[in-house]
C-alpha positions as CSV (number, residue, x, y, z in Angstrom):
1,X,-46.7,-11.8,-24.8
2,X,-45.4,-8.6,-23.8
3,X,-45.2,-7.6,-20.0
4,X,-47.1,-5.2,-20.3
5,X,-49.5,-7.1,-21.8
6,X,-49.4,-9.3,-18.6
7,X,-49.7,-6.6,-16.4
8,X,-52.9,-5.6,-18.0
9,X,-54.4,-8.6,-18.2
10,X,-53.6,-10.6,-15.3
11,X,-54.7,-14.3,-14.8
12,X,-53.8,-16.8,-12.8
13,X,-51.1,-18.4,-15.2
14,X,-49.9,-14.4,-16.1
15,X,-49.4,-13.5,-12.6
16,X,-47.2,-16.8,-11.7
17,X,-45.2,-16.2,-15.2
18,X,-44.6,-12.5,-13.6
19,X,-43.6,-13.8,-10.0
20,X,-40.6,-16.0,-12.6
21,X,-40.0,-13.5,-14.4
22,X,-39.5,-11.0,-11.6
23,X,-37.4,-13.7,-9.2
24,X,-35.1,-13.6,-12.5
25,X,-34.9,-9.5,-12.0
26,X,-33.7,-10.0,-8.7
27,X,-30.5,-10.5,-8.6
28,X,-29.8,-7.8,-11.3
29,X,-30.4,-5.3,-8.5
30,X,-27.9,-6.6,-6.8
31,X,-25.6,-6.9,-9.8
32,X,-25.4,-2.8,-10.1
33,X,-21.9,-1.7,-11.3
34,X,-21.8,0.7,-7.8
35,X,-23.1,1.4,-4.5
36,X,-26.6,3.0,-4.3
37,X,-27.3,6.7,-3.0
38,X,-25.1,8.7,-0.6
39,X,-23.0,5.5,0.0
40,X,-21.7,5.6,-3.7
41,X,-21.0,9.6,-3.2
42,X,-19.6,9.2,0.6
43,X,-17.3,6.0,-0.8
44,X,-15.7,8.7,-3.6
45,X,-15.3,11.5,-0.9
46,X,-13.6,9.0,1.3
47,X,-11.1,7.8,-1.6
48,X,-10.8,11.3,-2.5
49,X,-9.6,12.9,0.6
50,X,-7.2,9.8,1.1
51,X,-4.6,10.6,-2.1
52,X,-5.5,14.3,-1.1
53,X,-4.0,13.1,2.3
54,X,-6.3,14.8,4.6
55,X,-6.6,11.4,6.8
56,X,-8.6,13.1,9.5
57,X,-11.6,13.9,6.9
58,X,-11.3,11.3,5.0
59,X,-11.6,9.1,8.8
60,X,-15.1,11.3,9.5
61,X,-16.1,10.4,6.3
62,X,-15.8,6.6,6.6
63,X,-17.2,7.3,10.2
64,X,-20.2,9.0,8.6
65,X,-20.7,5.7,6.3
66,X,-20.9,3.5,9.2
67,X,-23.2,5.7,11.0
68,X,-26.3,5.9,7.9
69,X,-25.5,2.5,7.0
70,X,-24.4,0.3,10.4
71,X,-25.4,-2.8,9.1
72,X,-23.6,-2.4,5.6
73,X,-19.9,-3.8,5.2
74,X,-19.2,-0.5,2.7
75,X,-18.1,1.9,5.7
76,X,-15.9,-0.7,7.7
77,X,-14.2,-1.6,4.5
78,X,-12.9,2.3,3.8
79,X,-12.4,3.0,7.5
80,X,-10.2,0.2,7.8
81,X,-8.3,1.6,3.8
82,X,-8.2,5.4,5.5
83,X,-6.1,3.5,8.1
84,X,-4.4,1.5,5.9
85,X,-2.9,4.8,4.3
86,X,-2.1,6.1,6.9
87,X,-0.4,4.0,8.3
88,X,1.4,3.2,4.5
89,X,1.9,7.3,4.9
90,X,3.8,7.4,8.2
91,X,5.4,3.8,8.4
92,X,3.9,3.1,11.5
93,X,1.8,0.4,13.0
94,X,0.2,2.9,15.7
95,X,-3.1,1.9,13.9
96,X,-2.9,-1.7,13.3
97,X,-5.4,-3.1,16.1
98,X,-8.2,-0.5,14.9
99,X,-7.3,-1.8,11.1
100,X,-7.8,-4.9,12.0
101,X,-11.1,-4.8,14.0
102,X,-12.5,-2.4,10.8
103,X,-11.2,-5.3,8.4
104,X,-12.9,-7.9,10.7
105,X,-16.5,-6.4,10.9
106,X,-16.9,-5.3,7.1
107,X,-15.9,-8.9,6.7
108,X,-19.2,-9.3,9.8
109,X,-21.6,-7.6,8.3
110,X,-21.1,-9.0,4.7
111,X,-21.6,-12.4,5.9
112,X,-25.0,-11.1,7.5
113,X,-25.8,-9.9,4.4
114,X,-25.1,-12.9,2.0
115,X,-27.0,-14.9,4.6
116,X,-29.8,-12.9,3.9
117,X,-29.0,-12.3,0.1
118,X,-26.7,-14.6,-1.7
119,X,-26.9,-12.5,-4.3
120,X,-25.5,-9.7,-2.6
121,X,-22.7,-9.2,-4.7
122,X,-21.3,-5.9,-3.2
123,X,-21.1,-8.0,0.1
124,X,-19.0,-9.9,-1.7
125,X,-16.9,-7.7,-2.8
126,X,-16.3,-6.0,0.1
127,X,-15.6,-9.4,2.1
128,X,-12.9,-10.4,-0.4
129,X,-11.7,-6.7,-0.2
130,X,-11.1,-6.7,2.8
131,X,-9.3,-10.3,3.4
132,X,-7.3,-9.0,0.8
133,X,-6.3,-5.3,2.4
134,X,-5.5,-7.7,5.4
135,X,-2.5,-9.2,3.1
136,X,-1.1,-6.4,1.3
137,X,-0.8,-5.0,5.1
138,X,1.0,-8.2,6.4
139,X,3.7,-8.1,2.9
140,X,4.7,-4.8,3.7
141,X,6.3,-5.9,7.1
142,X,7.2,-9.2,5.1
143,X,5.0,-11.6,7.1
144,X,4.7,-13.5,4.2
145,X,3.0,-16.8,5.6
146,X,-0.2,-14.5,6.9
147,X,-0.2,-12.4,3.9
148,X,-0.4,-15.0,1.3
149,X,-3.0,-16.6,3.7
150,X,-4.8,-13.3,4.0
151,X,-4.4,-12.6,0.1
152,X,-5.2,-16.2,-1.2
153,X,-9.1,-15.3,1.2
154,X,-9.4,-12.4,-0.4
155,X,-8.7,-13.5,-4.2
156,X,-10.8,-17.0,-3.7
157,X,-13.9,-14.1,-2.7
158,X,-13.3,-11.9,-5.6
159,X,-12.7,-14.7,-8.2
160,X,-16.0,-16.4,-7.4
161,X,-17.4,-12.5,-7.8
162,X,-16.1,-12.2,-11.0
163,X,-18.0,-15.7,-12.0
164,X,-21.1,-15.1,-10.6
165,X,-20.9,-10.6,-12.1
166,X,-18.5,-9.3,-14.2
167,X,-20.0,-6.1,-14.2
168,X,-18.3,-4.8,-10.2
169,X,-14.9,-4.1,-12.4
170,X,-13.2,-3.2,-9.0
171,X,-12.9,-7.2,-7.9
172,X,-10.1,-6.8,-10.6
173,X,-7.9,-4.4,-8.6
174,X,-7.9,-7.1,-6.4
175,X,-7.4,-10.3,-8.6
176,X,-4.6,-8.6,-10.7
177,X,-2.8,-7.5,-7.5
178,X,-2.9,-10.7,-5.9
179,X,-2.3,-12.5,-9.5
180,X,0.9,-10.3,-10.3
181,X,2.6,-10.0,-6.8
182,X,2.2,-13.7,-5.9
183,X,4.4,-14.3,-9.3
184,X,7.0,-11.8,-8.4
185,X,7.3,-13.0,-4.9
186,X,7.2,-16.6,-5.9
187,X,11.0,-15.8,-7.4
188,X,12.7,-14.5,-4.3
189,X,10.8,-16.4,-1.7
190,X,11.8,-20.1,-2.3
191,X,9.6,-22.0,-0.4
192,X,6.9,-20.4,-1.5
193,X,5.1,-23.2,-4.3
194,X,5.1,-21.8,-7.6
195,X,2.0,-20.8,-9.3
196,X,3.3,-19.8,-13.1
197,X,4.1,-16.7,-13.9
198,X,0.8,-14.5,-14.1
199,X,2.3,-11.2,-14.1
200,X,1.1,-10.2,-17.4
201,X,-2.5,-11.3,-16.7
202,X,-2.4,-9.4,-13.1
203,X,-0.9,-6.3,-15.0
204,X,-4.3,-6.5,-17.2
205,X,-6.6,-6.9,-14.9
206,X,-5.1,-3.8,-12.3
207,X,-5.4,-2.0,-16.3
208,X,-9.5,-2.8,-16.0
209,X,-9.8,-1.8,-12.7
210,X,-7.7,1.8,-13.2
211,X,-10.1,2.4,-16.2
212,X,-13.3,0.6,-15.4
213,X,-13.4,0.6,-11.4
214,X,-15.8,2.7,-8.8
215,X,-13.6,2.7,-5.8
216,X,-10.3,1.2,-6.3
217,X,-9.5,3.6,-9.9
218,X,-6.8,5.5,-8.1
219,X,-5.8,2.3,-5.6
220,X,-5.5,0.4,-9.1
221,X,-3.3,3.8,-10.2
222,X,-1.1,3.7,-7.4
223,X,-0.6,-0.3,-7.6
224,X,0.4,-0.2,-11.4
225,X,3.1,2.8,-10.2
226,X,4.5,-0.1,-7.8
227,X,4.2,-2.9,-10.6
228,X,6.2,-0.9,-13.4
229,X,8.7,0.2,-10.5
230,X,9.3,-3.3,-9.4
231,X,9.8,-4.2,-12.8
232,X,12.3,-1.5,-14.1
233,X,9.8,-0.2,-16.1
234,X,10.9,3.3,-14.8
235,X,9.9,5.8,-17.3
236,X,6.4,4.7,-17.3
237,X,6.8,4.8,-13.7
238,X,7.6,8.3,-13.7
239,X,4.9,9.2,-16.2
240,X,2.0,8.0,-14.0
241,X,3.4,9.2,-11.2
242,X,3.4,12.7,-12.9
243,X,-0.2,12.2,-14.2
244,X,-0.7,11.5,-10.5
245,X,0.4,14.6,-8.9
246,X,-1.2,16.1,-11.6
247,X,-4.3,15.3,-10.1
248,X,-3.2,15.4,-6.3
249,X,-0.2,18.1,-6.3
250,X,2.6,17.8,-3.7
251,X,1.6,14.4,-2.5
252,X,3.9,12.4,-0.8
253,X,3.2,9.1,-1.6
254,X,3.6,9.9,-5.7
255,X,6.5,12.1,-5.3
256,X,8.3,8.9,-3.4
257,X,7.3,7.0,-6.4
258,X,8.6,9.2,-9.0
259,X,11.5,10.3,-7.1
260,X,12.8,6.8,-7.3
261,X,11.9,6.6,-10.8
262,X,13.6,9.5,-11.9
263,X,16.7,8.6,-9.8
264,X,16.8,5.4,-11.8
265,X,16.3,7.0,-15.5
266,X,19.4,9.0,-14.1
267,X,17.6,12.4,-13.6
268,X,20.1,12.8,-10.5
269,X,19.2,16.0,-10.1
270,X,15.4,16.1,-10.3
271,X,14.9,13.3,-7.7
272,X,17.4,15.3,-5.5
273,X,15.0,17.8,-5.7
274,X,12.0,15.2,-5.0
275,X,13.9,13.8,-1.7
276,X,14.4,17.1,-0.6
277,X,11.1,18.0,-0.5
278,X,10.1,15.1,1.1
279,X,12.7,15.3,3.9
280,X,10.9,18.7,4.6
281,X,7.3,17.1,4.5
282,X,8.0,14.6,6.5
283,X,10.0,16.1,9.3
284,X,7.9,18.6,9.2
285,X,4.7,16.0,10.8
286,X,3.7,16.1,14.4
287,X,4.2,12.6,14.1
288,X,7.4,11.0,12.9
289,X,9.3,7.5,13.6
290,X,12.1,9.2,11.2
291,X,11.4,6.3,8.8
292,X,10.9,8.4,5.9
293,X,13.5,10.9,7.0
294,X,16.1,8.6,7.2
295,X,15.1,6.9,4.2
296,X,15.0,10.7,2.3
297,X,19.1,10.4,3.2
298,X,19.8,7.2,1.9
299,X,18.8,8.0,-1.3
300,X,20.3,11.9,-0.8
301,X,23.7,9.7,-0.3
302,X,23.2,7.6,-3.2
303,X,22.5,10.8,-5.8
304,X,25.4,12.1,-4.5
305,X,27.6,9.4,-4.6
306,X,26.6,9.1,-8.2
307,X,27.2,13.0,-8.4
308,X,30.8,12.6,-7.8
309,X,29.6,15.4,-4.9
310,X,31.5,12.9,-2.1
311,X,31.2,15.2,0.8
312,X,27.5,15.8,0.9
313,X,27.6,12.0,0.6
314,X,29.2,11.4,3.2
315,X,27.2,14.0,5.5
316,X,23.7,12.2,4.3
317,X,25.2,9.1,5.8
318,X,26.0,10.7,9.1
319,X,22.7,12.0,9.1
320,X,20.7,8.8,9.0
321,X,22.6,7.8,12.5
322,X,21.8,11.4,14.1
323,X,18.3,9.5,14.9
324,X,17.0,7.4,17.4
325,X,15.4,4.9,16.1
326,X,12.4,2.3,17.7
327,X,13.9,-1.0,17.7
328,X,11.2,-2.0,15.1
329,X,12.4,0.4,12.9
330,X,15.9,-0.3,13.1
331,X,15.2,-3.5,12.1
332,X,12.7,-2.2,8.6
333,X,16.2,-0.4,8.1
334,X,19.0,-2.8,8.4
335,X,19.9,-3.0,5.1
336,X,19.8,0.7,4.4
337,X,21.6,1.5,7.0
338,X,24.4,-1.0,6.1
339,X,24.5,0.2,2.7
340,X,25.0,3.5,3.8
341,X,28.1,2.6,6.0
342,X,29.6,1.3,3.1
343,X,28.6,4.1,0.8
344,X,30.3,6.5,3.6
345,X,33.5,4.6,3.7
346,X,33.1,4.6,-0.5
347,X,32.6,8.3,-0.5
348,X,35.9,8.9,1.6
349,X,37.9,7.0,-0.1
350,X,37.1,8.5,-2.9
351,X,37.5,12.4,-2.0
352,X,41.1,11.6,-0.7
């Protein structure tokens, strides 16, 4: 019997086999492939405004999310990525404490919500999200205990996700991240216990997520840019880099990707051109550690070494001691600003 037929004629027996029939809907509604209403549309203005680098919007945006949906872990969870970029965009840790807290209440209010819902699987999602955001933040200043601990939460949440629905394709941005940088680290990082080597698998799955994914498409984007990089694969680093700024002109963070990929393939004078600009960007900032500037000369005084152009070599060199430096980032630069003593005693040498 049809259900409509059981809605038309309802007995006893047809009403309990609807109350089944509907507790098996259920969950569906929960399964949807993306947030509902204006948090779908505020979620792509936030990620949006991020690449485009306007971190003050795209912060007023998340803000907004929290506001119409306080109870929701959605807002928390791209509050806490707006800061995560910026603070990826400045090399700072100004913003780590308010990263934190964000990461800490999305993770609040999902467990609220699979209280009430197990079947909540966005709540999910963003729980494992945001365990995981906690880990990529602790590898980039090499904490590696807390960020594999961080990471390993984060990809236990989003595995049982993808069990329970395969149809939120974003948990795969964060399973093929996890998947593929855990194997790459696992060579350099000895005492780290081996795993097996799932790059390849965490390369597909970042593929599904850059293809098939809501809110982490251009995250996934950016990620695979950082997988073919770390893995020599530098012309099809510089093609999605290009297809990148295509979409977001100037930006820094995909010019720094492409002019390291270019400087690789041996397009000397293209990524000269790339670092350049950048040194301008980034000096150009009301706020600046002189991270980025310094690192802008590093790579100046490698193209130039390469160049045969020694002088201008050795004046990048010079340059990246000019600044004072935080002892923090002193330390992030140690070996950069080693090599470039050597490179500067290379460089004369060579013009003699």
């Amino acid at each position: 019997m049809s259900i409509k037929q059981l809605l038309i004629r309802p007995s006893a027996s047809r009403v309990a086999c609807l109350f089944v029939i509907i507790s098996l809907l259920i969950p569906c509604c929960f399964a949807q492939s993306s947030l509902s209403g204006s948090m779908h549309t505020n979620a792509l203005g936030c990620i949006n405004l991020v690449f485009k680098e306007d971190f003050k919007e795209a912060e007023k945006k998340a803000k907004s999310l929290i506001r119409e949906n306080p109870d929701h872990p959605s807002g928390y969870f791209f509050y806490a990525s707006v800061l995560n970029y910026w603070m990826i965009y400045y090399q700072s840790t100004r913003k780590e404490n308010l990263f934190y807290q964000q990461c800490d209440r999305a993770i609040e209010k999902a467990n609220i919500l699979l209280k009430k819902n197990k079947h909540d699987y966005w709540a999910l999602f963003f729980k494992g999200g945001a365990e995981g955001i906690k880990g990529t933040y602790e590898a980039r200043f090499e904490r590696w205990i807390t960020a594999f601990r961080n990471g390993w939460k984060g990809y236990s949440l989003l595995s049982e996700l993808a069990e329970k629905n395969n149809k939120i394709f974003d948990a795969h941005y964060g399973l093929g991240s996890y998947e593929y940088w855990r194997s790459s680290m696992t060579k350099k990082l000895k005492w780290m216990p081996g795993i097996g080597d799932k790059r390849a698998e965490g390369m597909q799955k970042i593929k599904i997520a850059m293809s098939r994914g809501k809110y982490t498409r251009l995250t996934a984007h950016e990620e695979m840019i950082k997988v073919y990089l770390n893995e020599k694969a530098w012309s099809k680093a510089e093609q999605l880099s290009i297809d990148m700024l295509e979409k977001y002109p100037g930006a820094v963070l995909f010019t720094w990707y492409l002019a390291e990929a270019q400087y690789h393939l041996g397009k000397l004078e293209k990524a000269e051109d790339r670092y350049k600009y950048l040194l301008g960007r980034v000096e150009a900032e009301s706020y600046d550690n002189h991270y980025n500037a310094a690192l802008c000369h590093y790579w100046l005084a490698k193209i130039y070494y390469n160049l045969k152009r020694y002088t201008q070599c050795v004046a990048e060199c010079n340059r990246m001691r000019y600044y004072k430096f935080t002892v923090d980032i002193q330390k992030r630069l140690e070996s950069e600003l080693a090599e470039a003593d050597k490179l500067r005693k290379q460089a004369e040498q060579a013009r003699k």
